[in-house]
Structures are given as C-alpha cells and as structure tokens.
C-alpha positions in Angstrom: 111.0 108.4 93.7 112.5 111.8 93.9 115.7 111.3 93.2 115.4 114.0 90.6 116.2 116.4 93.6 119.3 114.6 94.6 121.9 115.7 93.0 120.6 118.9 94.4 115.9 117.0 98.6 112.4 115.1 101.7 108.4 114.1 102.0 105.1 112.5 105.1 102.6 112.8 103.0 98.8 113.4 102.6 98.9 110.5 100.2 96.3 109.3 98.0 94.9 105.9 98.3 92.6 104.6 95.8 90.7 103.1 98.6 89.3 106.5 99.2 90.9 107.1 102.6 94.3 109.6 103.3 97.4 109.1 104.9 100.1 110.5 105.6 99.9 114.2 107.2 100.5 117.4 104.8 98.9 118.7 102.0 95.1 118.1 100.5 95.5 117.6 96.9 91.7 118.4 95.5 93.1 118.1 92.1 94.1 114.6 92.3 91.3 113.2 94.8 88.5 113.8 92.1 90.8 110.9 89.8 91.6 108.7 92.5 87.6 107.7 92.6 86.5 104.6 93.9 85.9 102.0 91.5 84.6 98.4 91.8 87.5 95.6 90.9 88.7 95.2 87.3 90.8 92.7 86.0 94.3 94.5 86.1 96.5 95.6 83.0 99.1 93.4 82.0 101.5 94.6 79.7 101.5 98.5 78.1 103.8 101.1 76.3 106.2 103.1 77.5 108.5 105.5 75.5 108.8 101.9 73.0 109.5 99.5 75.5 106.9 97.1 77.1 106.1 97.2 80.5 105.1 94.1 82.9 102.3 96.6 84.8 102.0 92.9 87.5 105.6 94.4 88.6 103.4 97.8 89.9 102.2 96.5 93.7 100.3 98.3 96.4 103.2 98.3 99.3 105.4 100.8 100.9 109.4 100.8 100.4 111.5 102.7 103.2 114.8 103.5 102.2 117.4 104.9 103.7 120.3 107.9 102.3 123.9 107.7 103.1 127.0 109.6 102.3 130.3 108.5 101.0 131.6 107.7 105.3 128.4 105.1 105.1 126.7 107.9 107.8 123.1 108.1 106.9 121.7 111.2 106.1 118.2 111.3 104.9 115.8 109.0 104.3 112.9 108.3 101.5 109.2 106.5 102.1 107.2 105.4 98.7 103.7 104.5 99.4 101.8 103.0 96.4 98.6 102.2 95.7 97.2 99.9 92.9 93.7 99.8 92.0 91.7 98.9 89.2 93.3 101.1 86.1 94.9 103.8 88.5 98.2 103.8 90.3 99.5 106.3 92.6 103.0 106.7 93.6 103.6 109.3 96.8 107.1 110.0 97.8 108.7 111.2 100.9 111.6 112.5 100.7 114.1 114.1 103.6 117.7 115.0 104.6 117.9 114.8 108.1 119.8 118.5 108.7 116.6 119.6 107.4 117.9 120.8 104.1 115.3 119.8 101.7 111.9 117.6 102.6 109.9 117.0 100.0 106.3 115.7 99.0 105.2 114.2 96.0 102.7 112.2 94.2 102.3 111.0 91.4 98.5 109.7 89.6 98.8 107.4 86.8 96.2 105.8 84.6 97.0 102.6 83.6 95.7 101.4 80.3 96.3 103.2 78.1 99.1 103.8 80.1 99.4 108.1 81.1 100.9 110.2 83.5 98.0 112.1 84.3 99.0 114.6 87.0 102.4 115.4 89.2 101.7 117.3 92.6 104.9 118.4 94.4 105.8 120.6 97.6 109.4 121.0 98.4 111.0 122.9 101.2 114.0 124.5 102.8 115.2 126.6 105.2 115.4 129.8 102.6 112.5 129.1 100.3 109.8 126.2 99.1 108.0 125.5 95.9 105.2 123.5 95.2 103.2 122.4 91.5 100.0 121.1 90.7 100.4 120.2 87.2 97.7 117.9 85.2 99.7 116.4 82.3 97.5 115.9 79.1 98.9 114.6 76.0 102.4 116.3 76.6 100.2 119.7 77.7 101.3 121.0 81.2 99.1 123.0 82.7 98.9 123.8 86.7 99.9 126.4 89.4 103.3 126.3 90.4 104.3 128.7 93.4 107.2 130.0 94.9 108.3 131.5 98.2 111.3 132.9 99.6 112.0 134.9 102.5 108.6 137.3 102.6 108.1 137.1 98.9 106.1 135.4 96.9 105.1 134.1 92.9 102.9 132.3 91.5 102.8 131.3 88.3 100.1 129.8 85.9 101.9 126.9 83.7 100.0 126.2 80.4 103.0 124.7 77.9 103.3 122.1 75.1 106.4 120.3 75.5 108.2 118.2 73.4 109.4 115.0 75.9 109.2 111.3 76.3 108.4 111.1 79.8 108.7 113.0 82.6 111.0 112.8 85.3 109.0 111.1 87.9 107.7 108.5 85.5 111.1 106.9 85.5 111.0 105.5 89.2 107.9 104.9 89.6 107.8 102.5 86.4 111.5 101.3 85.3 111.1 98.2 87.3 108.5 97.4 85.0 110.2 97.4 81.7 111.2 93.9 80.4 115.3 94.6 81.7 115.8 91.1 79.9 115.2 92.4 76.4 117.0 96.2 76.9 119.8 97.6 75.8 119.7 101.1 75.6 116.9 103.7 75.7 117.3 107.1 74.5 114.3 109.9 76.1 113.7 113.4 75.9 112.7 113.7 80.1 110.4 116.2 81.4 112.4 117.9 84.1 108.7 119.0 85.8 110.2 121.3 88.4 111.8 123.6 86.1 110.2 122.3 83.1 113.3 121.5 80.8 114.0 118.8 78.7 117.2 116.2 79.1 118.0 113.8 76.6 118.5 110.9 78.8 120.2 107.8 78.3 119.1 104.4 80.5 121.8 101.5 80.1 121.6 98.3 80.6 124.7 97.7 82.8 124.8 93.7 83.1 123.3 91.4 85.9 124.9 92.0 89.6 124.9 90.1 92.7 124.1 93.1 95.5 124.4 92.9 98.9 123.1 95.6 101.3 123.1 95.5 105.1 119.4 95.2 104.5 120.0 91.9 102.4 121.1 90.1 98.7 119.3 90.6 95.7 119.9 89.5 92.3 119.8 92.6 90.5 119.8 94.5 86.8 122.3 97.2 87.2 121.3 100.6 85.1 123.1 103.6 84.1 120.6 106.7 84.0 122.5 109.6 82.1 120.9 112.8 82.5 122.2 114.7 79.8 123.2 117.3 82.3 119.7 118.2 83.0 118.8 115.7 85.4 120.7 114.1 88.4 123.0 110.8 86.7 122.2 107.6 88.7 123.1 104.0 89.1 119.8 101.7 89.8 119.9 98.4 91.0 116.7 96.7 90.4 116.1 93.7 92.1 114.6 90.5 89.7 112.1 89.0 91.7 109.8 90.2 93.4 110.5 93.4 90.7 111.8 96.6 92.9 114.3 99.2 93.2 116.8 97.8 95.8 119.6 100.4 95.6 120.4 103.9 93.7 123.5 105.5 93.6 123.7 109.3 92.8 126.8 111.3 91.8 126.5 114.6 93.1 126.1 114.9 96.0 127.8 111.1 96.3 124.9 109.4 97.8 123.5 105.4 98.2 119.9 105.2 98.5 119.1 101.6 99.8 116.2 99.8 100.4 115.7 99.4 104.2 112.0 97.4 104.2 108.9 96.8 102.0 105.7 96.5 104.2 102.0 96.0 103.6 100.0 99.4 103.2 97.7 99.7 106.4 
C-alpha cells in the first residue's frame, strides 16, 4: 500500500501478474517482467521470517482490495486499488494510489520472493502537477541499486542509486505483509525502515493496540488495531486488520488527517 506518501499521494497500473499477462494501463516494467516468469504449480510457503517475527504466508492471496480516502468532514478524497498476485514462490503487490484534485497519483509495485522470504525489487512512479519521480530499484541483501529520476518544470535528473543500507525492511514491505504476522503473539516490534523514495532510515515502532470491533459503511470486522510510529521519518498510522479472512480493513493517517477504508475485495480477472 502506499501509504508512505500520505502524510505527504495515486496509481492504474501496468501491473504484473504472475500469470504472464498485464493489466492495468501505465508503465512497462522490463526489470521486474524477467522475475515474474511463468512457473508450473508448487506447493505454497507456509510460514517465513520477517524482521523476527513469523509470518502466516496462506494470509498473502491473489485478489484486488479497493479502498476508498476520506478527510476529517467524511468527504472522500482519493482513492487506492491493490492488485496482488500469488504464484508459486513469487508475490506481487501493485498499488494505485490517487487524490482526486489530482495532487499526487501514484504507481507502484512491489516483487517479492517468497521462501526464503526477500523483497526483491520496488518500482515506483509518482506524479504531480509541478514535478514526478519514478525508481527502479532491485533490492539485494540490503544493496539498493536502480535508476531513480526526477522531473520538474523543464528540468530533469537522473540519478544512478548503488547504496548499502543499514534497515530492517523497507517501507513498502510493511503493507503488503503485516497482515501476515502472527498479531496473536505481538507486542511490540522495533525496525530500522527503508524510506525507498528518499532512501532514509526510520526507527519505527508497530504496536499492538488491543482487539477492536470496527464498523465501516462498507461493513464489521473483528479487527487487531496497530499503532505504526514512524520515527518522524515515515507517515504514523493506525491499521485495523481484520482476523479472518486476514486483510487491512481500515488505516488512519495523521497528517494530512485521513481514513483509508476498505470499499471491496474482488477476484483478479
């Protein structure tokens, strides 16, 4: 999910789908089309490390979640689509990601290999009325290394990342895979989080708030509430996750004041 840009954000998106086909219009991401291979059936991971804890990988699904942005009057305001894709060892997470003044829109996606379980590459194009900025980083054993370019006005930069970073996990590793963790047995984690778009480091803290009964106007979950602290790096968030079936239901983010709710979980096409 890119909610790493709120609290500063949109994406449709040229996704990748294990089954070899693309959807979604916008970019072509060669980089990540040569991992996402086809590959006969496997029998799928089951449990795997992440940052100490252990992860239910049954809890990662191929669906797509629509949610829906509002502000602090209840008035929506943006929206988000995350498509993912399941397939053997690989999982792809693609995020869309809009205001609707046009503000920001984002595209994002995100390749993971799933046992051992890696992060193996984070491709991102953002955009907004004064500038846009996209990366195309493959992440190898805490090595970044990719293009990441930037436009504004009539100039442009592009700049060659090749960086050994001390971190935990990156940003974008925490939405796609914090459902998974086993929220019965945590209490607190502590991370150093990869901040990919400007490549920092925030010593985040994830909470275990308590059980909650949540209502939305898109339904009642039984939920683990979370406290993500950012450290002042990273956007600070509440995440409702709901227990069963495992999935983000709701996110609240501090600044701007936003509720990110999920609107509808549909079979991919």
């Amino acid at each position: 999910m890119n909610l790493r840009l709120l609290g500063n954000k949109r994406s449709t998106f040229k996704s990748h789908q294990i089954n070899c086909s693309m959807k979604f219009p916008s970019i072509t991401l060669f980089a990540l089309a040569s991992f996402v291979a086809c590959t006969p059936p496997a029998k799928e991971s089951r449990i795997a490390d992440w940052a100490g804890q252990s992860l239910n990988l049954e809890h990662l699904k191929s669906e797509r979640d629509s949610f829906i942005m509002l502000n602090q009057s209840g008035e929506k305001v943006g929206g988000m689509i995350w498509e993912k894709h399941r397939e053997a060892n690989r999982y792809v997470h693609n995020d869309v990601s809009y205001f609707d003044d046009g503000s920001i829109y984002e595209e994002a996606s995100f390749l993971f290999t799933l046992e051992p379980l890696t992060i193996d590459s984070i491709v991102t194009d953002m955009k907004t009325p004064a500038a846009s900025m996209s990366i195309n980083f493959a992440m190898n054993d805490k090595k970044v290394t990719g293009p990441a370019l930037v436009k504004r006005d009539t100039s442009e930069r592009s700049i060659a990342i090749d960086s050994l970073l001390q971190y935990d996990v990156a940003r974008e590793e925490i939405y796609s895979l914090i459902h998974c963790i086993q929220l019965e047995d945590l209490t607190e984690m502590k991370l150093r989080v990869l901040n990919s778009l400007g490549l920092t480091i925030a010593n985040a803290t994830i909470t275990l708030l308590g059980k909650e009964s949540l209502t939305t106007p898109y339904g009642s979950y039984e939920t683990f509430k979370l406290d993500l602290n950012g450290g002042g790096v990273i956007p600070d968030n509440i995440i409702w996750i709901q227990e069963s079936p495992r999935k983000i239901v709701k996110v609240k983010v501090g600044q701007p004041e936003l509720e990110v709710l999920l609107a509808k979980t549909s079979p991919l096409d």
